[in-house]
C-alpha positions in Angstrom: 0.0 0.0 0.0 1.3 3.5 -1.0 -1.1 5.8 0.7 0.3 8.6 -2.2 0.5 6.9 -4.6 -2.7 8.4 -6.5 -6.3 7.9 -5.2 -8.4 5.8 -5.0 -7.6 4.3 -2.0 -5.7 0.4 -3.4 -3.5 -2.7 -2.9 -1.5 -4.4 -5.5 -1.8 -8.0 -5.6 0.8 -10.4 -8.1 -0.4 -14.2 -9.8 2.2 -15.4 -11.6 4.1 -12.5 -13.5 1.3 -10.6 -13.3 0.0 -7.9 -11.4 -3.6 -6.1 -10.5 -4.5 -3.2 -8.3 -7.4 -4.1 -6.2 -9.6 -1.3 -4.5 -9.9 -2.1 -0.7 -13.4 -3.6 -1.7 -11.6 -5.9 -3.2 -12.9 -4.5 -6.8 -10.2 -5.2 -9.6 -9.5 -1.9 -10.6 -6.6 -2.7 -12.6 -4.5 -4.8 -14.9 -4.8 -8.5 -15.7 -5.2 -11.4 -13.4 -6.8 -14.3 -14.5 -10.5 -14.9 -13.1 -9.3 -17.3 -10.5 -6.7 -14.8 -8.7 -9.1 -12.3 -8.5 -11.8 -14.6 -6.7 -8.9 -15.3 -4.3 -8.0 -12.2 -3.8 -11.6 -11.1 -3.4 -12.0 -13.4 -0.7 -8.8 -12.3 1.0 -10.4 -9.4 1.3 -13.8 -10.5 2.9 -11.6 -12.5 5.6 -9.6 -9.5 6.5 -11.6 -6.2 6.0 -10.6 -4.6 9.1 -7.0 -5.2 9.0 -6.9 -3.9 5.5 -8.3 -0.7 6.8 -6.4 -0.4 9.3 -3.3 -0.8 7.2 -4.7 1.7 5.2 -4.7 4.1 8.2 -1.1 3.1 9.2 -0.1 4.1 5.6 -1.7 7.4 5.6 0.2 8.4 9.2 3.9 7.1 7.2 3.9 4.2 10.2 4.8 0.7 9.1 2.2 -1.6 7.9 1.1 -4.5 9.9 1.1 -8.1 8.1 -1.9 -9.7 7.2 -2.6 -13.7 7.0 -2.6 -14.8 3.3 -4.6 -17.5 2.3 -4.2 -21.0 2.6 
């Protein structure tokens, strides 16, 4: 997460050489990840909601992020 990156509010996730930027919805916003990457990472994001926000507001204050579970 770069907080300043440019808005909106996003994640990058990577599938095998490629890469997508996810909105914190876990909407594919974008680039190219095949269908079954973004399912996973759409459920990542279901299972972890609040720490993705509140990663989000680490970012925003420059204070270090705090790591979140992937899937398994």
């Amino acid at each position: 997460m770069y907080y300043d990156e440019h808005p909106p509010p996003h994640f990058h996730a990577m599938y095998e050489g490629m890469s997508g930027v996810f909105l914190l919805n876990g909407d594919l916003a974008k680039g190219s990840l095949p269908p079954r990457a973004v399912k996973l990472v759409k459920e990542w994001v279901l299972l972890h909601q609040d720490e993705i926000s509140e990663n989000w507001e680490l970012a925003c204050n420059d204070m270090p992020l705090n790591w979140i579970k992937p899937l398994r």
